[in-house]
Every structure is written in structure tokens, then in C-alpha cells.
PLY file of the C-alpha trace (Angstrom):
ply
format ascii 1.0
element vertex 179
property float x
property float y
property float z
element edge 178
property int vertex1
property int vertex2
end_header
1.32 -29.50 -17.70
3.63 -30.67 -20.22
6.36 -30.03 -17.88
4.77 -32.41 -15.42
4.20 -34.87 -18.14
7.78 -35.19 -19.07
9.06 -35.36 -15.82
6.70 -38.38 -14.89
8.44 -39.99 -18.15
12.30 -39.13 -16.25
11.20 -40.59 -13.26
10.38 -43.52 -14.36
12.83 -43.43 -16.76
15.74 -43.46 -13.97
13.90 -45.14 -11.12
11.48 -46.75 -12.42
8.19 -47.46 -10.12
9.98 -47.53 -6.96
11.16 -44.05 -7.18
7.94 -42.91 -8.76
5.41 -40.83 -6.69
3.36 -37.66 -6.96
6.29 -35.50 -4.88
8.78 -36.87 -6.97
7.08 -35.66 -10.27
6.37 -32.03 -8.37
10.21 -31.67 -7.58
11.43 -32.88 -10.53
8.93 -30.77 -12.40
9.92 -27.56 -10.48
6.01 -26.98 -9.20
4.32 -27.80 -5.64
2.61 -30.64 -5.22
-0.90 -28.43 -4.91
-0.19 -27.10 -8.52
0.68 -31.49 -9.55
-3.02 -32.24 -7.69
-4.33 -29.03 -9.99
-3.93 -31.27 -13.10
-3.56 -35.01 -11.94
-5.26 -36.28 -8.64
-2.84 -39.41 -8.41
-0.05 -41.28 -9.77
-2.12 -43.08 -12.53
-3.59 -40.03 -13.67
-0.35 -38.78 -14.44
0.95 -42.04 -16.14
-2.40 -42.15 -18.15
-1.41 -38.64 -19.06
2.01 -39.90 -20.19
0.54 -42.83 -22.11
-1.67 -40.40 -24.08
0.97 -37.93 -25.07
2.90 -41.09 -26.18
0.37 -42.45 -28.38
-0.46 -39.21 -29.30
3.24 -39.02 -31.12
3.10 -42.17 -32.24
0.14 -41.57 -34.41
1.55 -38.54 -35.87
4.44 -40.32 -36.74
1.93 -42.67 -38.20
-0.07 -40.01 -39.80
3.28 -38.85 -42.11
3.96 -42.30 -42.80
0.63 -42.64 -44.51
0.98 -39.15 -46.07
2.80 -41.02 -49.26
0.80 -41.73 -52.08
1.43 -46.00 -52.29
-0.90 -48.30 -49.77
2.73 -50.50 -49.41
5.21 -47.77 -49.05
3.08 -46.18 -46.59
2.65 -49.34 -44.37
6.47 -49.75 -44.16
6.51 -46.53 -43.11
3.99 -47.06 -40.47
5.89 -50.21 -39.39
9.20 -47.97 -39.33
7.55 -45.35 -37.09
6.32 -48.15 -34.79
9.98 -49.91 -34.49
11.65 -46.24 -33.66
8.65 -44.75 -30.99
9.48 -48.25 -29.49
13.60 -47.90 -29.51
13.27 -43.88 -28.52
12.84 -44.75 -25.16
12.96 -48.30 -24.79
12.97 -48.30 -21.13
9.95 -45.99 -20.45
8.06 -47.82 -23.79
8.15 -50.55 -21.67
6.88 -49.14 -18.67
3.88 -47.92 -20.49
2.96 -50.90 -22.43
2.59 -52.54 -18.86
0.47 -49.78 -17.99
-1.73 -49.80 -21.16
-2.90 -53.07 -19.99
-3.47 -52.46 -16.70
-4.72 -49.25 -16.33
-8.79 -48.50 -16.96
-8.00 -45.34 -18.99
-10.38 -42.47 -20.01
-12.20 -42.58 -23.74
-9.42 -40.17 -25.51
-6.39 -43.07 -24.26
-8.51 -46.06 -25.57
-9.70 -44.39 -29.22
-5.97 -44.27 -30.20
-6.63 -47.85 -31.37
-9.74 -46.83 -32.62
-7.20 -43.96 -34.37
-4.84 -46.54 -36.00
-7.83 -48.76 -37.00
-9.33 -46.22 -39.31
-5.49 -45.02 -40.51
-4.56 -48.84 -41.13
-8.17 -49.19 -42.82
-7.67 -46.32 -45.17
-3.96 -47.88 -46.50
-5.17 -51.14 -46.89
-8.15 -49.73 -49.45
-5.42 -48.22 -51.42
-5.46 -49.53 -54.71
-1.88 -51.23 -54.65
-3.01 -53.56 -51.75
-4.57 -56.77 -52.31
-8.10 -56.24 -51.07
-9.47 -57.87 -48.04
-12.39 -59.60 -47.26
-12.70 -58.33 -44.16
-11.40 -55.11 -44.05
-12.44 -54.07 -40.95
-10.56 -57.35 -39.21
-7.74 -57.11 -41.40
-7.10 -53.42 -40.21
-7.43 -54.56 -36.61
-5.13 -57.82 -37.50
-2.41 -55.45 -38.64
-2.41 -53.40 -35.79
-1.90 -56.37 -33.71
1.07 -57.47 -35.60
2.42 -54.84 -35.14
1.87 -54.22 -31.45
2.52 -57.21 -30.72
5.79 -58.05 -32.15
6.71 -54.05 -31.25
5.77 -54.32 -27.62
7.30 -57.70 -27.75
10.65 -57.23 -28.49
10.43 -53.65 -26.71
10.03 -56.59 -23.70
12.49 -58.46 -24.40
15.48 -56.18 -24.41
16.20 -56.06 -28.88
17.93 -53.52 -30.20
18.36 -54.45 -33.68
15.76 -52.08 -34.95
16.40 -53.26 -38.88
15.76 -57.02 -37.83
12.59 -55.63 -36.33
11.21 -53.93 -38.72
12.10 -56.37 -41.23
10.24 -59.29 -39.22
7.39 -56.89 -38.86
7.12 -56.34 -42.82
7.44 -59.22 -43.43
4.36 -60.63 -41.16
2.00 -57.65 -42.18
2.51 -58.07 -45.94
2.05 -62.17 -45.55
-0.53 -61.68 -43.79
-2.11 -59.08 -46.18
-1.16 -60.93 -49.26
-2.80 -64.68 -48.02
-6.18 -63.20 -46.51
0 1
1 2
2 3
3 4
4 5
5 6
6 7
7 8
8 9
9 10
10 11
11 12
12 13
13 14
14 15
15 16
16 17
17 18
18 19
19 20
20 21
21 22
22 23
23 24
24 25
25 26
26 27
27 28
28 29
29 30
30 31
31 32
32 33
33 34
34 35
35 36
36 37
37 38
38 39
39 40
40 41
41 42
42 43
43 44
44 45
45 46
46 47
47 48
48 49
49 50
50 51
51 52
52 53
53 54
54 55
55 56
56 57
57 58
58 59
59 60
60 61
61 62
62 63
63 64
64 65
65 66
66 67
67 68
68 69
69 70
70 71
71 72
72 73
73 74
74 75
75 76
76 77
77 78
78 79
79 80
80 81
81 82
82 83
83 84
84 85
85 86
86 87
87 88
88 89
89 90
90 91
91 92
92 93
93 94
94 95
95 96
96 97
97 98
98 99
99 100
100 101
101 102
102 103
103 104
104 105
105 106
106 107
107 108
108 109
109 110
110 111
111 112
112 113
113 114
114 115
115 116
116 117
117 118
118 119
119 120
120 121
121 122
122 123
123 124
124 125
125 126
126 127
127 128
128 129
129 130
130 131
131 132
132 133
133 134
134 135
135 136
136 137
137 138
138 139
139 140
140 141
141 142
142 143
143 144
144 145
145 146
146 147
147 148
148 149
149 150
150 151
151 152
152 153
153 154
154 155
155 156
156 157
157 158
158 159
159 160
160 161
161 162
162 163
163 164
164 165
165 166
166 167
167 168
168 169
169 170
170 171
171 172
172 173
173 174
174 175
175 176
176 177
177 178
């Protein structure tokens, strides 16, 4: 399955949506199309898959980030992890944040912001952040920061992933320290 996966991320990778269908994936995948319709009845199945295993790494990455002791230094490591899952693949990051949007995906897809939530909630009751009324909203807040000036550049072409992630600190930590 993984195989399949990763070949749906080439595809779109090199050809984008125009070159993307179900026999592509099979052949590039080295299976039949039977064994693709085994797993994934249609193309959005098989991007939703995608988007999962993406967001799936992306809160791992997040995960180790928050492994450090310090509310702050774990945060701009969070941020960091963000700015480089975006610049891996900046082509197919973009793809999928279009899809995100408009694709009605299953539970496990739409917890991962549920996921973050609860990470970003945890770091912000660490004892070296300024406490939050809210902090519930502020842990949503910051995950829209950072998803939105992420996905936002990711958009718009940047690839000056220390500007980035500087602009992204800095927005999260005014943000934290004037709520």
C-alpha cells in the first residue's frame, strides 16, 4: 500500500492533476489496477490516503519537537518542522493543501488538527509560557498561524525557509505574549 501511496505523491509530483489517474498510480506503482481498486476505490481515496500519511509525518516531526523540556524552545521547533514538511516537497505540499480543503475526508484525516490542538495545548501550559485565557482558542489560534502563513507561502512559490520561520516565530510568540 505504501508503494501505491508514494507513487500517487510522484505522479502528481511530475504531472500534476492532468497526468493523475488510477492506471497511472497502478503502473507507476508496479501493481494491476485490480490490486490499486483492492485498497483505494478512486482517485480521491488515494489522495486522501496521501494526505494522511503526510500529516501523519508532520506530526511526528511535531511530536520530537515538543519532546524538549522548554514550552518556547519546543514551539520553535514545532514552527521549524512546519517550515521544512512544507519546503520537502513544495510542489506536492501544495497539491495537498488544495485537497485538504476540498476533499470530505474520513475521521482519522480530520483529527490530525484535533492531534496538533492537544500537542499545541500541552506546550502552551508549560510553565515558561505566558498563560492564556483561553487556552483552548489560543491552541487552535496557533495552529492557524502557522498553517496559514505555512500553506501560504508554500502557495506562493518562497523558498527562503529562515525568513519563514522567522515570520512564523515571530507571529506565534506575539500573539502568545499579548493574549
Amino acid at each position: 500500500m505504501a508503494t501505491i501511496v508514494e507513487a500517487t505523491a510522484r505522479i502528481l509530483e511530475d504531472a500534476g492533476h492532468h497526468g493523475f489517474s488510477t492506471n497511472a498510480v497502478a503502473r507507476r506503482a508496479g501493481v494491476s489496477i485490480g490490486s490499486l481498486y483492492q485498497y483505494f476505490p478512486d482517485k480521491d481515496a488515494l489522495i486522501g490516503a496521501l494526505v494522511a500519511r503526510e500529516g501523519d509525518r508532520l506530526f511526528e516531526a511535531a511530536e520530537a519537537a515538543a519532546s524538549v523540556p522548554s514550552g518556547k524552545d519546543a514551539l520553535e521547533r514545532l514552527i521549524a518542522a512546519a517550515v521544512a514538511h512544507q519546503f520537502r516537497r513544495p510542489g506536492l505540499a501544495r497539491l495537498l493543501d488544495f485537497e485538504e480543503a476540498r476533499l470530505p475526508f474520513d475521521a482519522s484525516v480530520r483529527s490530525l488538527d484535533d492531534r496538533f490542538r492537544r500537542l499545541l495545548g500541552e506546550l502552551l501550559a508549560r510553565e515558561d509560557v505566558r498563560p492564556q485565557t483561553d487556552p483552548q482558542a489560543a491552541a487552535r489560534d496557533v495552529l492557524a498561524i502557522v498553517k496559514g502563513m505555512v500553506n501560504g507561502a508554500g502557495a506562493e512559490g518562497e523558498q527562503d525557509t529562515f525568513g519563514l520561520t522567522r515570520r512564523v516565530r515571530r507571529a506565534v510568540f506575539g500573539y502568545l505574549e499579548t493574549a
